[in-house]
C-alpha positions as CSV (number, residue, x, y, z in Angstrom):
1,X,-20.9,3.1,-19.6
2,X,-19.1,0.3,-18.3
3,X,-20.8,-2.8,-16.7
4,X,-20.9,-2.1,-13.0
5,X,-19.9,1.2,-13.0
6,X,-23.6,1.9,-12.3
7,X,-23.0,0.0,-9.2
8,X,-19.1,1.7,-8.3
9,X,-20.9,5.0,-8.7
10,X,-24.1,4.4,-6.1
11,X,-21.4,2.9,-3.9
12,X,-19.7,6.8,-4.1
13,X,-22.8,8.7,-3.7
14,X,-25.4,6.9,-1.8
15,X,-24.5,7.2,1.7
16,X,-24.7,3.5,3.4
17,X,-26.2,4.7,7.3
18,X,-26.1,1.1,8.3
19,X,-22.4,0.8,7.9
20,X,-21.9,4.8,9.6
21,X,-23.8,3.0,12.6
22,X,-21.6,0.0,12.5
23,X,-18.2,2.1,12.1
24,X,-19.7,4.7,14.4
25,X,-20.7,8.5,13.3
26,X,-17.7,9.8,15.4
27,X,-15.2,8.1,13.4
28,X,-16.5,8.8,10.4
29,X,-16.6,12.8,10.9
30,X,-13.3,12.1,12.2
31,X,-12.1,10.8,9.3
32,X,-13.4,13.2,6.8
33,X,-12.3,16.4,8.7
34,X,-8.6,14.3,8.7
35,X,-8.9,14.4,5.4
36,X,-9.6,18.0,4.7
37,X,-6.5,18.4,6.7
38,X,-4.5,16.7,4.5
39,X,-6.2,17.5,1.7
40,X,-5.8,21.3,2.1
41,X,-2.4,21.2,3.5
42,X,-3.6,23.1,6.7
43,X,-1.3,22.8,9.2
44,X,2.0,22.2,7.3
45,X,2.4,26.2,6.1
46,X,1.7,25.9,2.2
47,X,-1.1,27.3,2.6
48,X,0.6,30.2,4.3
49,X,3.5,30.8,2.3
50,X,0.8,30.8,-1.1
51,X,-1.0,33.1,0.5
52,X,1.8,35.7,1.2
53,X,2.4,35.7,-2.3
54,X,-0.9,37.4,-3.1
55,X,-1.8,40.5,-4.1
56,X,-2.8,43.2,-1.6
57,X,-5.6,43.8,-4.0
58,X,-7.7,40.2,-3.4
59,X,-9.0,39.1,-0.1
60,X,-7.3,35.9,1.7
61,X,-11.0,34.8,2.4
62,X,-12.2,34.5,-1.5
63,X,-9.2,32.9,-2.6
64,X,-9.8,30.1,0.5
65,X,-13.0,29.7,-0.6
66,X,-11.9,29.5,-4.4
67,X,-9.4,26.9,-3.2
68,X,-11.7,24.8,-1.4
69,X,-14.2,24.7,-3.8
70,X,-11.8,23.6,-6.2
71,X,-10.1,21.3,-4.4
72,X,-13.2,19.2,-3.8
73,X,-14.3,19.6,-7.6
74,X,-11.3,17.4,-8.4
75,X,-11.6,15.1,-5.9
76,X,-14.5,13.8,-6.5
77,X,-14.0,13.7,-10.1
78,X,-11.1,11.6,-9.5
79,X,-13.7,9.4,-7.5
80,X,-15.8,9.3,-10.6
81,X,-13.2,7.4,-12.9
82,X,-11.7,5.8,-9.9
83,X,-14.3,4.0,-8.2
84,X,-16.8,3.0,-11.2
85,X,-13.3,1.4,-12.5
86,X,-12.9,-1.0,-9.6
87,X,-16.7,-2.0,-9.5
88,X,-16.7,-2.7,-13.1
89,X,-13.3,-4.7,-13.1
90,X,-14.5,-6.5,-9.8
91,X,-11.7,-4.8,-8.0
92,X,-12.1,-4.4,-4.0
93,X,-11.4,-0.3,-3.9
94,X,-8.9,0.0,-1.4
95,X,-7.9,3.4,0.7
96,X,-4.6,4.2,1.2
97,X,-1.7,4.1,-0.8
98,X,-2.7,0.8,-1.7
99,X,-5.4,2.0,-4.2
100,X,-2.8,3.6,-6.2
101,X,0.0,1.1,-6.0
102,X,-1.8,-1.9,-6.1
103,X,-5.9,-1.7,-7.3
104,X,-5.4,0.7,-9.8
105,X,-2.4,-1.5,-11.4
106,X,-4.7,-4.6,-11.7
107,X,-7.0,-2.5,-13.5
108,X,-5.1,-1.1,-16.1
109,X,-3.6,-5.0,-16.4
110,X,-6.9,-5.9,-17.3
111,X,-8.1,-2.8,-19.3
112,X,-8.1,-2.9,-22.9
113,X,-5.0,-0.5,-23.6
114,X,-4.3,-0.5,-19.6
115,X,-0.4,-0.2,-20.4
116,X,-0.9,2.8,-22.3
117,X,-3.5,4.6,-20.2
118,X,-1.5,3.4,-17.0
119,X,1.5,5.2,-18.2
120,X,-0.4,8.4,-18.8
121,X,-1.5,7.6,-15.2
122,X,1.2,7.2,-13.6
123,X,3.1,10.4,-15.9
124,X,0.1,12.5,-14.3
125,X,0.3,11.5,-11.2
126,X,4.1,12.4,-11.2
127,X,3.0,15.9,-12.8
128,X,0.7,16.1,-9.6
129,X,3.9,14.6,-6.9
130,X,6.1,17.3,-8.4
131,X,3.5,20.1,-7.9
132,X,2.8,18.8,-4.7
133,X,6.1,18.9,-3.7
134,X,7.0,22.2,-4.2
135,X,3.6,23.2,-2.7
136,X,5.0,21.5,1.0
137,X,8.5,22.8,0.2
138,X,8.1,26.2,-0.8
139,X,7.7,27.0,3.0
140,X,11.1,25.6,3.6
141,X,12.9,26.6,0.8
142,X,11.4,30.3,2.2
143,X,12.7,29.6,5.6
144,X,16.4,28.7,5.0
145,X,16.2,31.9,2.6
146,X,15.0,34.1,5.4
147,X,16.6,32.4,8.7
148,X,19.9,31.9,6.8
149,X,20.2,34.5,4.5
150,X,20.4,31.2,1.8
151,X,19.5,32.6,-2.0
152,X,16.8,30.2,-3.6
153,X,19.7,28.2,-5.6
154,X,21.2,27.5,-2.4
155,X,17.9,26.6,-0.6
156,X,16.5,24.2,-3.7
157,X,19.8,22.4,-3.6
158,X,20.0,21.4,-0.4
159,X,16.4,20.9,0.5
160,X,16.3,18.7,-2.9
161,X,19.3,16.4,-1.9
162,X,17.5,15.7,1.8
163,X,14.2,15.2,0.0
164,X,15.6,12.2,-2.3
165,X,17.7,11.1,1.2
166,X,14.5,10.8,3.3
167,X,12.7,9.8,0.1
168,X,14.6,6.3,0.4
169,X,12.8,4.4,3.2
170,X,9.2,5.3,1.4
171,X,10.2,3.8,-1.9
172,X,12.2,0.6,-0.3
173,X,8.9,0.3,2.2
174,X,7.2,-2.0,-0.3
175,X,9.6,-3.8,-1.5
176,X,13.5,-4.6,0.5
177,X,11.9,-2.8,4.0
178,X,8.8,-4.5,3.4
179,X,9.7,-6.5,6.7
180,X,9.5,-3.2,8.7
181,X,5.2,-3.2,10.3
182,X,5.7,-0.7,12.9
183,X,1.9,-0.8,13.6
184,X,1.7,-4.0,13.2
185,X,0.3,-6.7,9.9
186,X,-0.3,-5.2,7.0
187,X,1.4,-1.8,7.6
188,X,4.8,-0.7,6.2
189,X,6.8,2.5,6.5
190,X,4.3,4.9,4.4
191,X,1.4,3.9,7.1
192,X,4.5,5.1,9.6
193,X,4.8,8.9,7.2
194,X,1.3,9.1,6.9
195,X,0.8,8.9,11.0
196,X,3.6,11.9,11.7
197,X,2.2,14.1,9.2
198,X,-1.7,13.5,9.1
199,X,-2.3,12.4,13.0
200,X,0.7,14.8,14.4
201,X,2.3,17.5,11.7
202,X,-1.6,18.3,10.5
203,X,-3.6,19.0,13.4
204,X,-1.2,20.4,15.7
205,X,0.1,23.0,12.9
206,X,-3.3,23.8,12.3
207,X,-3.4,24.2,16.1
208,X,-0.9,26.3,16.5
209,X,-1.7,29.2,13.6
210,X,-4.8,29.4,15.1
211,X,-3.7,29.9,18.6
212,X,-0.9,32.6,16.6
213,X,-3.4,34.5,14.9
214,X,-6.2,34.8,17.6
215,X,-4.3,35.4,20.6
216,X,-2.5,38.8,22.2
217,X,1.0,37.1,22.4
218,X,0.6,36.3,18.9
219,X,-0.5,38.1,15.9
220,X,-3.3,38.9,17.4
221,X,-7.5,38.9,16.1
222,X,-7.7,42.6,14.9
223,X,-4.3,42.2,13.1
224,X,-5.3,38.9,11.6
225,X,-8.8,40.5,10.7
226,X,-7.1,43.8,8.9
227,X,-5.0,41.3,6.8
228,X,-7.6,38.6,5.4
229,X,-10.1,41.0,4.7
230,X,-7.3,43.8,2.6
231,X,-8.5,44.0,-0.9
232,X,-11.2,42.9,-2.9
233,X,-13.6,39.8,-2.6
234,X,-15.7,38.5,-0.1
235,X,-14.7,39.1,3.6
236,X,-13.8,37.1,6.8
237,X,-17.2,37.7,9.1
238,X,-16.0,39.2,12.3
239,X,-18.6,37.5,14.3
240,X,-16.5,34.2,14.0
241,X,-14.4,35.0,16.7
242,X,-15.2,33.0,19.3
243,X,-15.9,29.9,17.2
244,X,-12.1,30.8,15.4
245,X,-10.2,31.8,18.9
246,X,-12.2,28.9,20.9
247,X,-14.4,26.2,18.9
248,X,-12.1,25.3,16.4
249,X,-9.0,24.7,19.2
250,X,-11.7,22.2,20.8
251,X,-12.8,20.6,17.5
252,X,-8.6,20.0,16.6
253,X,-7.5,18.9,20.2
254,X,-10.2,16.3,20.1
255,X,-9.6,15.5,16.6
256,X,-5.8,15.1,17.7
257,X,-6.7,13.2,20.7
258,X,-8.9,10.8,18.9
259,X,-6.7,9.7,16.1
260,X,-4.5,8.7,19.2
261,X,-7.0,6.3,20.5
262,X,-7.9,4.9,17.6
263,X,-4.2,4.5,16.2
264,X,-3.7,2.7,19.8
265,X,-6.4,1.9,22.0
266,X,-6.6,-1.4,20.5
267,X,-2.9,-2.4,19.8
268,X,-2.7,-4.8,23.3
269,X,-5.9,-6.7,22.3
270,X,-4.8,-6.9,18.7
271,X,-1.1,-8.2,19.8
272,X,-2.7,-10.8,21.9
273,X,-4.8,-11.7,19.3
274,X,-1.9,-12.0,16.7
275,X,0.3,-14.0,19.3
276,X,-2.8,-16.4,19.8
277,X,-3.1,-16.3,15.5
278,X,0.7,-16.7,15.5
279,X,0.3,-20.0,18.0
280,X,-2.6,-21.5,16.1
281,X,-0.4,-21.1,12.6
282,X,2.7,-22.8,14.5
283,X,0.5,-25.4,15.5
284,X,-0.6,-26.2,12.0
285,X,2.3,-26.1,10.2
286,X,3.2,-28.4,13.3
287,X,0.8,-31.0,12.4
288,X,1.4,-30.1,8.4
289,X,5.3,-30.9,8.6
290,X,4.6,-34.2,10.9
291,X,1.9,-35.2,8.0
292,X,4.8,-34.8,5.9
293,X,7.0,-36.8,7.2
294,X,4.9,-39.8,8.0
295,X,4.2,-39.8,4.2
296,X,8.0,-39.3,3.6
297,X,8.5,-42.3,5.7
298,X,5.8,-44.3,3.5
299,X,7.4,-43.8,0.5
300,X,10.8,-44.8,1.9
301,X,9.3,-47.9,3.1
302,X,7.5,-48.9,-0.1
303,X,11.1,-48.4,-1.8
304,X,12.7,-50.7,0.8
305,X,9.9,-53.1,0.3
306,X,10.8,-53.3,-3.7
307,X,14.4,-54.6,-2.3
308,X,15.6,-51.4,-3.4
309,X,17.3,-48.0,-1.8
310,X,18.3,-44.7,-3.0
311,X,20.5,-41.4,-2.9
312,X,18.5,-38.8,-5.1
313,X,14.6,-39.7,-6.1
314,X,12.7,-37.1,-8.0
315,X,8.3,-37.6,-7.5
316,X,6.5,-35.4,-10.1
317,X,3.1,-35.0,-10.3
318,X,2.0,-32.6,-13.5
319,X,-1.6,-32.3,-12.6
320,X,-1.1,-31.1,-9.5
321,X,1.9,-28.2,-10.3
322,X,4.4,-30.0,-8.3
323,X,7.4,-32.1,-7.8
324,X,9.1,-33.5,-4.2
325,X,12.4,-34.1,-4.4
326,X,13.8,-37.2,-1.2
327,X,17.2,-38.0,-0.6
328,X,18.0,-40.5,1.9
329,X,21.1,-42.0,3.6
330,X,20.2,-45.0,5.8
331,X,17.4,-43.5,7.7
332,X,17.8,-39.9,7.3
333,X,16.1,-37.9,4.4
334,X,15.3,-34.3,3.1
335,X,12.0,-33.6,0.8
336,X,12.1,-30.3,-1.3
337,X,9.4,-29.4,-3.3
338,X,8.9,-27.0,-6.0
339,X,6.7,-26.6,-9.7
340,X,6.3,-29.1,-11.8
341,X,8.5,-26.6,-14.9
342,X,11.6,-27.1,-12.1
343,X,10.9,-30.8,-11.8
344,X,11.2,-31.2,-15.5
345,X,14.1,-29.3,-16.1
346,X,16.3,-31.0,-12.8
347,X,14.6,-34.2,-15.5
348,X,16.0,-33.2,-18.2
349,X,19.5,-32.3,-17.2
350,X,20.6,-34.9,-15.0
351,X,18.6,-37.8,-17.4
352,X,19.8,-36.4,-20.8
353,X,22.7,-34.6,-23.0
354,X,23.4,-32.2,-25.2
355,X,20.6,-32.7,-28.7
356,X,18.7,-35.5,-26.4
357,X,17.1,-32.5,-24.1
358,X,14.7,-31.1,-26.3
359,X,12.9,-34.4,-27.3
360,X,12.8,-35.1,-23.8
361,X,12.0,-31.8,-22.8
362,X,8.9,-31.8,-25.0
363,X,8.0,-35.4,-23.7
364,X,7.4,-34.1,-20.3
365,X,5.4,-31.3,-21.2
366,X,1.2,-31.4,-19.6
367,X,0.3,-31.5,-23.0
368,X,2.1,-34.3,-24.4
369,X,1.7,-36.3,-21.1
370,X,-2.2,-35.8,-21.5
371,X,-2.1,-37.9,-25.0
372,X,0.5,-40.5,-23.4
373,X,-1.2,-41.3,-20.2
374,X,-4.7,-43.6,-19.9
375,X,-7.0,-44.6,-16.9
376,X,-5.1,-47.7,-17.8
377,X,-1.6,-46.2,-17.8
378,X,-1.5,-43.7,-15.1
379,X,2.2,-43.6,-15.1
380,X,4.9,-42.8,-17.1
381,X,8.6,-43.5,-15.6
382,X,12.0,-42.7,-16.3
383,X,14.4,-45.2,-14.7
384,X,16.9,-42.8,-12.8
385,X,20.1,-45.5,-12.6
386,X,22.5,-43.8,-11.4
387,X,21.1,-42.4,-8.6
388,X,17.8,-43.7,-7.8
389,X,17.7,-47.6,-7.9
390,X,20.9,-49.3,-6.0
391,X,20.2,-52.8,-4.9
């Protein structure tokens, strides 16, 4: 076993009640009956269209249960490998898309053979896209074949070209759309998908089949009872009906209703809060660019003081990572700053030519400046005349 896996896999399995009590045990049931929303695809019509596909001979209700079961074998063996993983690399295990895209990256980069095993990773987890994908788009490639009288050719096609279309803004939402937080720091366009479908799509679909399949202006209960319970296997209990035509409804309105609040509730206090963050950061960099200055102006002074001016003076300090580049005219001057590497190639070029580089080049490097410079000689110069002394 790996070292802290032990502790990654009480972190899965023991139940922390302090934490429940701090994150409230409303929120957390709400989260977990989210998930087996999404988890399930109930509310989207998968679900549905798989199980018109069946075989009058097999009962709807086994294969649900057969589904379910399965569906949560997998997922927590996924947790297994997933979560030991992060504990024993010291990873923070994220949620979210977050987990996949970023933890799980760091820990292959740090795995012994993590490029290999992270590129049977990520090929699986294409496998598993691809499946998913024509599990949610079986129901419309099925409805433009029935509403439109489309063959499935026809129906793949087109619903392929507007998945890759509306495909675009997910992929570029890390990267080039990265700027785009519609709820706020932190968020990008996925957090956006992931609202519609799980806090919206999910729970009102779910809604609405029931509402279908229990109601007279529907499908109606007896009809929906003769169907799930045709064939063989283990039957739909009849004495559900009330919690099916009346307690579920409740349980998905206020599961609906809640992700609202909690999505919202707390967006004005967290804007002021971020406007008051927003001022306090102005105000430092404020005070950081003014500290700047003054020190800009110092060293311009102690130049005038030596009797001397300058267009172009280059400050490098190789301990420190860093370089500041001033340029002044009369009073007016401009620092840059950048890594040391950049400081010693702007060096190189402007100081030397052609086969006189390299040598210089490898006189700047950390390592030979570490056998050059003493207590006694703490610095080593490079006259700049063209540019940086003019009397």
């Amino acid at each position: 076993m790996m070292e802290g896996a032990g502790e990654g896999i009480r972190f899965y399995l023991i139940p922390d009640f302090q934490k429940i009590k701090e994150a409230g045990v409303g929120n957390v049931v709400f989260a977990a009956l989210s998930q087996s929303f999404f988890t399930l695809s109930i509310g989207i019509g998968a679900m549905l269209i798989f199980g018109s596909y069946l075989d009058k001979s097999r009962s709807l209700t086994g294969e649900a249960v057969s589904i379910t079961v399965l569906d949560t074998f997998v997922a927590l063996t996924a947790g297994f490998i997933i979560i030991p993983a992060c504990f024993s690399y010291g990873i923070q295990p994220d949620a979210g898309p977050s987990l996949i895209f970023i933890t799980l990256p760091n820990i292959f980069a740090k795995m012994s053979g993590g490029a290999l095993w992270g590129s049977l990773f990520f090929l699986f987890l294409t496998f598993a896209a691809v499946s998913t994908i024509i599990a949610v788009f079986e129901n419309l490639i099925v409805f433009n074949m029935e509403l439109f009288g489309w063959n499935r050719k026809k129906s793949v096609v087109v619903c392929a070209v507007l998945v890759v279309i509306l495909s675009i803004p997910c992929v570029l939402g890390f990267n080039v759309l990265s700027g785009f937080q519609p709820f706020g720091d932190g968020s990008n366009i996925m957090d956006l998908e992931d609202f519609i479908v799980s806090n919206n799509l999910l729970p009102l679909g779910s809604l609405g089949y029931l509402l279908f399949c229990t109601r007279k202006n529907g499908w109606g209960w007896d009809n929906f009872i003769a169907e799930v319970n045709a064939g063989t296997g283990m039957k739909f209990p009849k004495c559900l009906k009330n919690y099916v035509a009346y307690g579920i409804p409740a349980i998905i309105i206020v599961i609906y209703l809640k992700g609202y609040y909690d999505k919202f509730a707390g967006l004005g206090a967290v804007a002021l809060a971020d406007k008051n963050m927003y001022v306090d950061k102005n105000r430092a960099k404020m005070l950081e660019a003014a500290e700047k200055q003054n020190e800009n102006i110092r060293l311009l002074d102690t130049v005038k003081q030596q009797g001397y001016s300058f267009s172009d003076c280059l400050y490098c300090d190789a301990l420190l990572d860093q370089y500041r580049v001033l340029r002044a005219d009369s009073e007016f001057f401009l620092a840059e700053e950048g890594s040391y590497t950049g400081a010693v190639e702007q060096i190189v070029q402007e100081l030397a030519r052609g086969v006189e580089r390299g040598p210089l080049r490898q006189k700047l490097q950390p390592e030979a400046l570490n056998q050059v410079l003493t207590s006694t000689r703490a610095k080593l110069e490079f006259p700049y005349q063209p540019l940086l002394f003019r009397r």
